[in-house]
Every structure is written in C-alpha cells, then in structure tokens.
N, C-alpha and C positions, 0 to 999 in steps of 0.2 A: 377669477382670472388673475389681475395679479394689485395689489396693494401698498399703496407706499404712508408710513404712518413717523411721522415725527421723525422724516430722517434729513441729518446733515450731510453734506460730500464735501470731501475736502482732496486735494492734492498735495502731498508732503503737508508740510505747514501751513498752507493755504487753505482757507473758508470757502468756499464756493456758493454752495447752496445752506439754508440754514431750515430749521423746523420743516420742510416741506411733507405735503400730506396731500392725497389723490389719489382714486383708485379707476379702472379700465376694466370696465364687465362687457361681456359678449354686444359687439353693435357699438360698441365706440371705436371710432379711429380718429385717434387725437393728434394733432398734428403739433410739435415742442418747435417753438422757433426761439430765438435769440440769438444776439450776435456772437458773432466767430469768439470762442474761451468764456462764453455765459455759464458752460458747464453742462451743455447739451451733451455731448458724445460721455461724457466722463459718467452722466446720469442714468444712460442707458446701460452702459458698461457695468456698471450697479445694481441695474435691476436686470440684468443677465448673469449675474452670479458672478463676474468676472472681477469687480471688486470691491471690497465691503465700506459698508456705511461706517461713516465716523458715529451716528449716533442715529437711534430709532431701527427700525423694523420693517423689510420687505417679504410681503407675504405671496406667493405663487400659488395658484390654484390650475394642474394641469398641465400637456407640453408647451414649450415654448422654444419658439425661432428667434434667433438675434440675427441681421445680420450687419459685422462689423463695418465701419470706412475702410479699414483693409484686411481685407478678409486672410490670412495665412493659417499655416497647421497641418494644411489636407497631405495628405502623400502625394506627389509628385508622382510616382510613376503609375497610378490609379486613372483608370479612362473614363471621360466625362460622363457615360452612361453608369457607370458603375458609382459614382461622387455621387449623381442625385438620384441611383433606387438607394443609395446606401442608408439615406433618410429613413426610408421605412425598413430598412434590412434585406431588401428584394436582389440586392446587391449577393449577398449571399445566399439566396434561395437561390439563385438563377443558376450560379456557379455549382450547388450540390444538384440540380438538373442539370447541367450539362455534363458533370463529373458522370452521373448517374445512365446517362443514354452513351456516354462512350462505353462503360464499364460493361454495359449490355450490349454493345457491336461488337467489343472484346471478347466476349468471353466465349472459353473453349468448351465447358465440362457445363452442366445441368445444373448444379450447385454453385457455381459463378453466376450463371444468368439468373438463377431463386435471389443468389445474395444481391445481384444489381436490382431488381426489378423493386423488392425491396427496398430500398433504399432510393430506389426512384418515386416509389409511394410514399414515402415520407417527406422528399422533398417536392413531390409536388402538395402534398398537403399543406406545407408551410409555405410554399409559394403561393397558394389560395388564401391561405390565413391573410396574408399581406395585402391579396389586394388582387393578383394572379396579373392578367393579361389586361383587366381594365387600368389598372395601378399601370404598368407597361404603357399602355397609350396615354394616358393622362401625362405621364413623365415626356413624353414624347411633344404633347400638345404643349406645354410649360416650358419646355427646351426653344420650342421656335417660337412661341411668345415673349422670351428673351431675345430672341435674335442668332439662336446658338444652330448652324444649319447642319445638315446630315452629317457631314466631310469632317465636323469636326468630333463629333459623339464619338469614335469610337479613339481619336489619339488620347496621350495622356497631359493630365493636368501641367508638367512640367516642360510641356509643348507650344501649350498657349501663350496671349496675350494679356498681360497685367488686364482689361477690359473682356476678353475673355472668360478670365478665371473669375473675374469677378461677378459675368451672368451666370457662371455654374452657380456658385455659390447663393445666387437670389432663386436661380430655377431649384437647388434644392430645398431652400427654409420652403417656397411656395408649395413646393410638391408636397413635403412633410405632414399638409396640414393639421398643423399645431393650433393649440387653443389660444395663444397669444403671437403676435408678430411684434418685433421691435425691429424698423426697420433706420438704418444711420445713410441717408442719402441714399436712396434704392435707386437713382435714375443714370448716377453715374456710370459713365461710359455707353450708356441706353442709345441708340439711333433713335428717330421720331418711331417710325412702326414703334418699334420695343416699348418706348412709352406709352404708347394710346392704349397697347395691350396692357402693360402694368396699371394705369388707370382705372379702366376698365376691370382689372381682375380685384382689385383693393376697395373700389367704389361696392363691390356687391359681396366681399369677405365677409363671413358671418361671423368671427369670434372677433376680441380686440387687437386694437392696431396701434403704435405708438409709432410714429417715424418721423426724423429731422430730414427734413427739404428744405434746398433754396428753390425746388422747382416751382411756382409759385401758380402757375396750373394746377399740376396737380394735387396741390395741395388742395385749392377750390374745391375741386371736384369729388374729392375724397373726405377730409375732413366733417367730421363734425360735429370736433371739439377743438378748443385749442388751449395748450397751455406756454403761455412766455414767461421765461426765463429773464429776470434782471439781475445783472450782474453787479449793480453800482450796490442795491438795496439785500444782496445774496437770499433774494425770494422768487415769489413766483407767484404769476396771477392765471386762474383758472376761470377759462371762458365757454359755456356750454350751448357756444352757436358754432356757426360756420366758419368760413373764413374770410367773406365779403362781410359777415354783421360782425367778426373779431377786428376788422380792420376801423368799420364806424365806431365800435362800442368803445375800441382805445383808444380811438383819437378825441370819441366826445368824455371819454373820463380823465384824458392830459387836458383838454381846455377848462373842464372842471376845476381840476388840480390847481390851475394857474391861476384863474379867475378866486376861487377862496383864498390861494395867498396873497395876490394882490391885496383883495380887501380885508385880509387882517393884518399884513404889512401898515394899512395903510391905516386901521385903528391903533396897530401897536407904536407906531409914530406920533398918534396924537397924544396917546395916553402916556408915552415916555415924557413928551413935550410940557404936557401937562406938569407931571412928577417934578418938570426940572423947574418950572417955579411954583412948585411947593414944599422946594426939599429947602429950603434958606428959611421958611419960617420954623420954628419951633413946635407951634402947635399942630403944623400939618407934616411934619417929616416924615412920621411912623407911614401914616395913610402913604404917601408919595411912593416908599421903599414896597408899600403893598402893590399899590396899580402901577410900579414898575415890574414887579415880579410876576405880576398878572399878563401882563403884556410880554411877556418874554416866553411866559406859559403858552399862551396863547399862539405864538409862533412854533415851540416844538411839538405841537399835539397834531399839526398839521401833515396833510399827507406830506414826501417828496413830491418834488415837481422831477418830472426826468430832465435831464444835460444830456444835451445834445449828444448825440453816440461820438464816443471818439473814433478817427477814421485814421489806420496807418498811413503815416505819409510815403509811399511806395515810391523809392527809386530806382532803377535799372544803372551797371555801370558805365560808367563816360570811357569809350571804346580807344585802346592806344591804335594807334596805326598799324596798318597793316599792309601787305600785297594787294594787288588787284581781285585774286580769287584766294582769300586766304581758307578755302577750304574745298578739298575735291573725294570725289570718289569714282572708281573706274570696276567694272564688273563685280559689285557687290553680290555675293551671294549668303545663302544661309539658308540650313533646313536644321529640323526639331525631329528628331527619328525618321521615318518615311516621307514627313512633310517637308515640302520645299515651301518657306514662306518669301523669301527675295532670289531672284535670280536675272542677274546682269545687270545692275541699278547702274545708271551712270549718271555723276549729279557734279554742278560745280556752281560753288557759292561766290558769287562774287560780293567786293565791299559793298558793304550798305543795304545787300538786295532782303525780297522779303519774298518767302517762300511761304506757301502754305502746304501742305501735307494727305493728300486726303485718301479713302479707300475703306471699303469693309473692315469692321473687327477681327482679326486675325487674316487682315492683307498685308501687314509686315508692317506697319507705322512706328510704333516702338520702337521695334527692333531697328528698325531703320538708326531710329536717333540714337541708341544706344552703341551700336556698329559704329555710328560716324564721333560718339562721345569717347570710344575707347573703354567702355563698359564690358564690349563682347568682342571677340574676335569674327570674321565673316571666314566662310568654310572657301570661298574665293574669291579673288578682286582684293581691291585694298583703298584704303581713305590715303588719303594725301593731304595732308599740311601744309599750307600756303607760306610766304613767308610774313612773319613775325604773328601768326597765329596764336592767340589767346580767346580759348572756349570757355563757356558757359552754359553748364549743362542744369536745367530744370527737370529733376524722373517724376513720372507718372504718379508711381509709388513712394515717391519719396526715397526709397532705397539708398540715398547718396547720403542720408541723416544716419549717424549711429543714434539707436534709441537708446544707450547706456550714457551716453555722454547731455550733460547738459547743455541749458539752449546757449548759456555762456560761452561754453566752450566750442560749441559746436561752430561758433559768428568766432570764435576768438582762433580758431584751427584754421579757419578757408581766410580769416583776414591775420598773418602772423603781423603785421607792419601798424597795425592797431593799438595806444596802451589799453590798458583797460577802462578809462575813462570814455574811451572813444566807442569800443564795443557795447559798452552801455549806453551810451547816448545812441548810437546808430539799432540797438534794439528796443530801446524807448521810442523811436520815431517808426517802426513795426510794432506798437502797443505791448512789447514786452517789458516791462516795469515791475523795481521791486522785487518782489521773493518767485517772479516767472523766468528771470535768468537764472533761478538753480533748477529748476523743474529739468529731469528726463526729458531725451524728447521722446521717449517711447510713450508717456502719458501726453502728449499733446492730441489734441483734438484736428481732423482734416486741414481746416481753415489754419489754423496754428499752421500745422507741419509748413504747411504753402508758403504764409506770411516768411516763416525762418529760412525755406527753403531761396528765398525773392532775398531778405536780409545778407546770404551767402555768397550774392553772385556781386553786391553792392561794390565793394573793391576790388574785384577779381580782377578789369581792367580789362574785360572780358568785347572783342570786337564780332564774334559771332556767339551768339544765342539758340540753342536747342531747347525747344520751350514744347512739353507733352503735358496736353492737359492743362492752361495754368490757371486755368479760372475753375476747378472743380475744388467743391467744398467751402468757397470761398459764400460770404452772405453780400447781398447789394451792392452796400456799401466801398467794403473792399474787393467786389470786383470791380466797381468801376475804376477805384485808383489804381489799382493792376493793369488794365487797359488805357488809362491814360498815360501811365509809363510806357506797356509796351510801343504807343503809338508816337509817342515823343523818341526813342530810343533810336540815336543815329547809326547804332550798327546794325550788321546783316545778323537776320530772323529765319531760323527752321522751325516755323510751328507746328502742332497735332493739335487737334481741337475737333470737338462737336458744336462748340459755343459760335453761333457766326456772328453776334456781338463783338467775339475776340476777332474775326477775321473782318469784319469793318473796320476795329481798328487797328490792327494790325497793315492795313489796306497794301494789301501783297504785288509783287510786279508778276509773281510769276505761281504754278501749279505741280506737282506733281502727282500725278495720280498712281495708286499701288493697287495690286502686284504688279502688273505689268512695267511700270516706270516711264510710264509716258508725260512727256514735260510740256506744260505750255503756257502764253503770255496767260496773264489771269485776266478773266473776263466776267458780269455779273451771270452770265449763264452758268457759272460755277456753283453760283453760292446756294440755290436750293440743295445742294450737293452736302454742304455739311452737315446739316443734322441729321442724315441720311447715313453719311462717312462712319 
C-alpha cells in the first residue's frame, strides 16, 4: 500500500518532521492528528506525490486517492456526473456511446450505419471494461451519500458552491476505489446525513486510510490507528489502538513522562548538592566534577515532557463607528448558467446585529457573502453601503490569501499603518513565529490559512463581519479562541457555518434562511437546523 521510510518534511528552510517511518497496509485507517502547522496536511501532501521529501523514501503499492483541504484543478465547465465517472474513465466511455447511437439515428447510407454500429461496439465494450451501468449506479449511490442531489449532477463544476465542489471531489476519490485513501478533513462542509454516510462508508473500507480530522466522532469510529504528530520534538508517535485507548495510552505516557522527571530532577539536585561540598576539598574534586556530570547526564537521557500547546491568542477588530444599518441589500439576484441560485434576497444589517445564515449546500450561502463582500457582482438588485461602512470579509476558501505572497506580507498588505515590528508581533500572537512569516501561503496548512486569514481582519477597523465557514480546519484548541472572539466581538456578524458551537456563540438576534430569503427573530427551534444547513 503505501510506505514511509526515513523520511524528513520540511517547508522552505523549516524542519517539520524528522526521521519518520510507518507504513498503511490494506485494513488500516489511521487517523494523523496534531495541532494546526504540526505538519499534518504538508505530510500528506508528500505521500501524494505532490511534494517531495527532504530526505528518505516514500514507497506506493497501487492507486491511490488524495483528497486535498482545497481541492482545485478540475475544469470548470465539466458537469458533476462526468468529474466522478471521470475517476474510472466512464466519463469517456459514456460520451463515445452517446457519440456512437446519434451517429446511428444519423446515418443515411448502409456504410454509415456498419461504421456507427461499430464503433458503438467498442464503446460499449469499454464502458463494460469500466464497470458498465453497475459503476453508473454506484456513482449515483456516492453522489447522494455526499449530499450532492439530482438538480445538481448534471450543472458544471464552475456553478457550484466552494462546499459543493468540494463533495464532488470526496464522491469521486470514493467512487474511484483506489487501494489507498488520504483523506485531509473529509467532513468539511458535510451536513449530519453526509457524515453518518461518510462514517459509515470509511468504517467498512477495505484497503488503507490515512485522514486528518478535527471531527472527533468520526475519528472514534473509523480509526484504528493513530498516528500524532509533535511539532515541538519534529517526531511522531505511532499508536496501534483506537482512538478512546490512543487518547488513555497518551495521557497515561505524559503522566509517565512527568512522574520520571520529577524524580530524577529530584536525584540530579541532590547529587549536584552533593558535588558542591565536595568540590572545596582536594581529594574529592575530580569524584564531584564526575557525579555532577552524571547528574546532568541523567537529566538529558530523559524523555521530553510535552508544554503545554501554544493557543493563538485570536482577536477580531475593535469596530469604528458606523450608521445605524451600515450595510443593506435590496433584490439580490444571481444565477450560474441555467441555475438560479439567489433571487430577490432583501437583507439589512443593522449595528451590532448577529445574523446567522443557514440553508442547503448550493442554496446560495456563499454567494450570498461574497455578492454582499464585493467579490461578485449579483445579475440584479444591489448591496448598499451604509454610512461609514468598513467590511470584513472571512472566504470559505480562503481565496482572499494570495498563495504567492508570504504570510508577512500578506498581515503587512491588509494592515499598511503597521511597522514591521508590529506585523510581527501581531503574527506571533496567531502562532506565526520566526522563519513562518516568509512561508507562502500557498504551503500553509487549513488551520494556518484560517488563523492568517482572522490575523487580516485584526486592524482592518472592520464594523461588520462576513464570516463563511470560520471554524473549519481549525483543531480544539484554536477553535475555541476563534469563538470566544467571535462572541466578544461588538460589531455586526453575517455568519455561514455548519459548526452550531459557532452559533452558540455567536448567539444571533436574527435568521436568514436560503434560497428563499426568509428572515426571522432567531429562535432555539433553529438550531437543530445547522448541522443540517
């Protein structure tokens, strides 16, 4: 399956992982956890051929599925049925039958119908090779196990929804069936259904699985193996239980840990003590300088103890004043080729208010924020700007990051009124430290993009907030200080979320439901409603 033998990662100049060694045979699914820039995403990235080892040897045995935190590439004007037969190629068998039975209603002369009919026998032969009409239903069965419904299968990829494009993408590594899967946060944008099927479909996978999750279900129920990543010690510990006996076996090997330093902290103290009155006599000097050395020994042979994870300290910015509604919209529309995804949105943001966003994958959510960011233009109606309006727009996708530009530049570009003492110190306090301000941000990891993406909006002076997605990719940790921002945060909130942790706290006055655009006070009868959304 696939093999990893003595290999280091690195980013630019940066060490990440060192020596690591592990291999994923058929019936493992290993679930990689470690905090946000441990070198999770960068590791898979790696063993999907996307980019190479600084040092050692990745071995593959067979196909294999990746799929990326954000998946791009595909052709845009390609329609979702065709994006996942394209996996097995049925994508083009399908197309030489159909080529194939017009060329036969076409044809006028005897020798036209010979040459169609032909060539309709070869393409049906190769559409059998593939997989034929049961491959077809299987594709179909994986489409609405993502959540992906009829209406949408036959528009194109460049139609959809960032959440969307990205169930394509998981329905075709799954349809693929490949001998290995590497899956980089497979639940994002997921509704509850979507997950219980994803669960479900990866718990009974027969070949190997490698996938970073904060979803912390289904990790349980999938795993069982795990491998964590430490970023302080640039290693990695390999645990071949589940994920309720990985969570005891590392908590009883850090009280381990602590318990033998203590107690030889606590000999290397005596024995130093010792040393120091015996270092004044003559005849015991040499002996002293030995059971000091000994005792010093004794302390680096020792495991690390882990330090406590560092947590960004997440702030949102301190809002200038503004109008009473500094932000409005009046018959929003928008469609994607024949789809209409918003039509007549009327919305208006007043100071301070908290909106939450909710609706099916591909009921305009997005698009919504994006129209109201000035990202997109709407096909009619218009947003309206309140007076002294300053936005603050959080994408889904991150699309608002240049990946060419560093994370430097990127905090040094949306804050110009910063020296550069200041941009440093404000990207130290988002765990960027060090030789991570020259990093691309096109190599950053989910969690990264987010944290940089939240670092961006810090001076903006920003009095309303368009917030899609903002807790995805993020681990524990930094979601909760993500949420304790957004819910301290005295200006007006449009959020998108599946997260209703984020809509607790967020704690909204008001609803909008999509497509339709129906508005109302926010009430807790809503909230089964989001992970659903």
């Amino acid at each position: 399956m696939i093999t990893v033998r003595n290999v280091d990662v690195r980013v630019g100049a940066r060490l990440l992982l060192s020596d690591v060694n592990f291999h994923i045979a058929p019936g493992d699914r290993v679930a990689l956890v470690g905090r946000n820039g441990a070198g999770k995403t960068t590791l898979m990235r790696t063993m999907a051929g996307e980019l190479r080892p600084a040092a050692g040897a990745i071995t593959t045995t067979g196909p294999l599925g990746y799929l990326a935190q954000d998946p791009r590439g595909a052709d845009q004007d390609q329609t979702v049925t065709d994006r996942v037969l394209a996996a097995r190629g049925l994508d083009r068998a399908t197309a030489a039958l159909r080529a194939a039975e017009t060329a036969m209603a076409e044809a006028r002369t005897d020798a036209a119908r010979e040459r169609a009919m032909r060539a309709y026998t070869r393409a049906q032969d190769e559409f059998e090779v593939r997989g034929g009409y049961a491959a077809e239903a299987l594709a179909g069965r994986v489409t609405a196990g993502v959540g992906l419904p009829d209406r949408v299968l036959t528009q194109r990829l460049g139609e959809l929804s960032g959440g969307q494009r990205r169930r394509v993408e998981l329905a075709r590594i799954l349809f693929a069936e490949q001998d290995t899967l590497l899956l980089d946060e497979p639940t994002n944008h997921l509704d509850a259904d979507s997950i219980a099927w994803l669960r479900d479909f990866l718990s009974t996978f027969p070949g190997g699985l490698l996938m970073v999750s904060h979803d912390n279900e289904l990790v349980e129920a999938v795993a069982n193996r795990v491998i964590h990543l430490d970023a302080e010690r640039l290693a990695m510990d390999v645990y071949n239980t589940g994920w309720r006996r990985y969570l005891a076996d590392s908590a009883a090997a850090e009280r381990r840990r602590t318990r033998e330093r203590a107690n030889a902290e606590r000999k290397a103290a005596a024995l130093h003590a010792q040393a120091d009155k015996m270092r004044s006599h003559v005849a015991t000097a040499v002996a002293a300088k030995n059971m000091a050395r000994r005792a010093d020994t004794m302390l680096r042979e020792l495991e690390p103890v882990h330090r406590a994870a560092r947590v960004a300290r997440v702030r949102l910015p301190t809002p200038q004043p503004s109008g009473r509604i500094p932000l409005a919209a009046v018959g929003l529309a928008k469609s994607y080729g024949d789809h209409t995804v918003l039509d007549g949105i009327d919305l208006a943001v007043d100071r301070g208010s908290r909106l939450v966003v909710l609706g099916l994958n591909g009921a305009g959510k997005t698009t919504l924020l994006r129209l109201l960011a000035g990202e997109q233009q709407p096909d009619r109606g218009r947003v309206v700007p309140g007076h002294a309006l300053r936005l603050g727009y959080f994408a889904q996708e991150h699309d608002t990051l240049d990946p060419a530009a560093t994370v430097f530049r990127s905090l040094a570009s949306a804050a110009p009124e910063l020296t550069d003492g200041e941009v440093r110190q404000v990207l130290g306090a988002f765990l960027f430290r060090g030789d991570d301000a020259d990093k691309p941000t096109g190599v950053l990891s989910g969690g990264e993009k987010t944290r940089l993406a939240l670092a961006c909006l810090v001076h903006s002076g920003a009095n309303v907030l368009l917030l899609d997605e903002p807790t995805n990719n993020l681990d524990p940790l930094s979601r909760d200080e993500v949420l304790a921002a957004v819910g301290n945060y005295p200006g007006a909130v449009v959020m998108v979320t599946h997260d209703r942790g984020a809509v607790e706290a967020l704690r909204p006055d008001r609803v909008l439901i999509l497509p339709d655009g129906d508005e109302d006070l926010w009430s807790d009868t809503y909230a089964d409603l989001v992970a659903l959304a």
